[in-house]
N, C-alpha and C positions, 0 to 999 in steps of 0.2 A: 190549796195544798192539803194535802191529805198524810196523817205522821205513819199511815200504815199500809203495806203492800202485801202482795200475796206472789209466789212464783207458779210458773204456767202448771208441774207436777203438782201443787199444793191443787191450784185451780179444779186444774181434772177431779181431782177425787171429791171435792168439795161441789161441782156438779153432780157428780155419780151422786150423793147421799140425796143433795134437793131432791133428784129425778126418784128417789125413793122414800125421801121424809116429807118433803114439803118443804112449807116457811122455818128455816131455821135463826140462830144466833151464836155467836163465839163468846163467849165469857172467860176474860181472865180473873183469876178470884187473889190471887198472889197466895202466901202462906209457902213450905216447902214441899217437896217432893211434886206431884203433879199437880198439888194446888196452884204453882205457879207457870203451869201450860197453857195453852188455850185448847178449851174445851167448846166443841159443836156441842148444839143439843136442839132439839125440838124447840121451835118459840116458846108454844104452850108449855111447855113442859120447864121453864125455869122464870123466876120471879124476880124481875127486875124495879128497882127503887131509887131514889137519889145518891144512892150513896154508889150508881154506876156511871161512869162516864164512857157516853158514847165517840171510840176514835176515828172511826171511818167504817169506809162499806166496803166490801170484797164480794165481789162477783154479786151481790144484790143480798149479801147478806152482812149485817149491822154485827160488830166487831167492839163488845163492851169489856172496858176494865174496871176494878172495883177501883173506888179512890184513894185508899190508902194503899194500892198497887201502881195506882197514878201516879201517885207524888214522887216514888223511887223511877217510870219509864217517863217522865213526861220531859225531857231534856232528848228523849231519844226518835229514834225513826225505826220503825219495826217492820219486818219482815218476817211473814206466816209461810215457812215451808213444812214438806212431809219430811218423816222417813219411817223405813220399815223396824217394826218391834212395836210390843206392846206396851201401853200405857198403865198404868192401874189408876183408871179412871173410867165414869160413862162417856165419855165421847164418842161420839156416833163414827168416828175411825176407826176405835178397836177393833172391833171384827174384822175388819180387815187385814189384820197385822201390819196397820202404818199408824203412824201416831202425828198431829200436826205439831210443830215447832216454832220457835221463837228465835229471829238473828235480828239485833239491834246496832245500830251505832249511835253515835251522838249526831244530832242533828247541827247541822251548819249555822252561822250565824244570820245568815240571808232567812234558810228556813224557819229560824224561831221568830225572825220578824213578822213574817210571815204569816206565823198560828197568832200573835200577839194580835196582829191587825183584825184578822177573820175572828176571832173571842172578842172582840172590842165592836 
C-alpha cells in the first residue's frame, strides 16, 4: 500500500518536466504559505537527510516529506493534483502557470494496518 497518489492531469505534467529535466523529486518541507506544497525540483539540485521521509513514488519519481511535516499527514492518504496559477515558489511547475497540489483524507482503518505491517 502506497499513502500517496497522483491524478492522470497531475501525471501529464509531471512527465512533460522529466522529458525536460531529468531525474527529479517532490519535497514537502511543511511551514505556511508554499512551504507547505509540494515542490518538483531537480534530484541534484535539493539535499535530502534523515530528517526526510520517503512516502511513495509517482510515476518514477520519489515523493519526500520532511518529518516534522509527517507527523501532522501521517494518519492521511494524499493525493498530488494540478491546477492552474502561480505558486511563489521554485517548482519546476511554475512556468507553466500550474502549480501541483495536495488533497488528503484520513486513511481507513484497514489502510493504517497496513502501513504498520510494511514499517514493521
Amino acid at each position: 500500500m502506497q499513502q500517496i497518489d497522483i491524478t492522470e492531469e497531475a501525471t501529464t505534467v509531471l512527465r512533460e518536466l522529466k522529458a525536460k529535466h531529468g531525474e527529479l523529486i517532490f519535497h514537502q518541507s511543511g511551514g505556511c504559505c508554499d512551504g507547505s506544497a509540494p515542490m518538483l525540483l531537480e534530484k541534484e539540485d535539493f539535499y535530502l537527510d534523515e530528517s526526510d521521509v520517503l512516502m511513495g513514488t509517482l510515476d518514477g519519481v520519489n515523493f519526500y516529506m520532511n518529518q516534522d511535516q509527517y507527523e501532522y499527514w501521517k494518519h492521511t492518504h494524499l493525493t498530488i493534483g494540478i491546477t492552474e496559477g502561480r505558486g511563489a515558489s521554485f517548482s519546476l511547475e511554475i512556468p507553466l502557470g500550474k502549480r501541483f497540489m495536495v488533497h488528503s483524507r484520513l486513511l481507513t482503518e484497514e489502510e493504517r494496518e497496513q502501513l504498520v505491517t510494511q514499517q514493521n
